[in-house]
C-alpha positions in Angstrom: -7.1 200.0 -31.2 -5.1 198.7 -34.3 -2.6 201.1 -33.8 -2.0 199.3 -30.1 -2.0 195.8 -31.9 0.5 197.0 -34.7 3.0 198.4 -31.9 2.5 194.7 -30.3 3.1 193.4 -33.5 6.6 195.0 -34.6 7.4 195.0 -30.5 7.1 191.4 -30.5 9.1 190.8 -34.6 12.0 193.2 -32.9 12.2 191.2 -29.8 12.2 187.8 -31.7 14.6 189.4 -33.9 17.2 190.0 -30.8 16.9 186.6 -29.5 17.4 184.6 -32.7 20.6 187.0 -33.6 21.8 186.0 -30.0 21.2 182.6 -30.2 23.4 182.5 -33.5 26.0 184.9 -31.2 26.6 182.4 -29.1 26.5 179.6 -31.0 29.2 181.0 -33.2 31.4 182.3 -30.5 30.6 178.7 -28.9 32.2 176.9 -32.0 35.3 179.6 -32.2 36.0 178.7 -28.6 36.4 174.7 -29.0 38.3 174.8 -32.7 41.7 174.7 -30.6 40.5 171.2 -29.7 40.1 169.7 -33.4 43.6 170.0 -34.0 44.6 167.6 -30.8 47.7 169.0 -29.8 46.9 170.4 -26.5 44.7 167.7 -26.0 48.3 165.2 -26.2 49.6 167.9 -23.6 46.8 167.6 -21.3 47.0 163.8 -21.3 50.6 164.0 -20.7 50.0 166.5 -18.0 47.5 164.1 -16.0 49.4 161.1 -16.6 52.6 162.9 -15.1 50.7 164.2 -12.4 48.8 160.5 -11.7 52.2 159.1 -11.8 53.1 161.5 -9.0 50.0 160.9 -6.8 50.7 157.3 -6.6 54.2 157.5 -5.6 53.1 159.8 -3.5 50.7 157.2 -1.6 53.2 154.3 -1.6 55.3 156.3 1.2 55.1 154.4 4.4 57.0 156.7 6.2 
């Protein structure tokens, strides 16, 4: 009988073991995906991209054809 509990046990320490080292997994991959966007730059692009293409859209809608 404490045999059964003590597989339970370490069972249970192993499998809390796998999802706290997958929880800092992902967090870390998480924080390595978004660094591009501390530095800005394509962020500037981005807004220059939408502002070109807004620019287009309403020029687009002013055609009374």
């Amino acid at each position: 009988m404490t045999n059964q509990v003590e597989e339970k046990d370490n069972m249970t320490k192993i499998l809390a073991g796998i999802v706290i080292a997958t929880v800092i997994g992902v967090v870390l991959l998480k924080s390595r995906e978004t660094e591009h966007l501390k530095s800005g730059a394509s962020t500037a692009s981005t807004q220059q991209a939408f502002e070109s293409a807004n620019e287009k859209r309403k020029s687009d809608q002013n055609n009374f054809y």
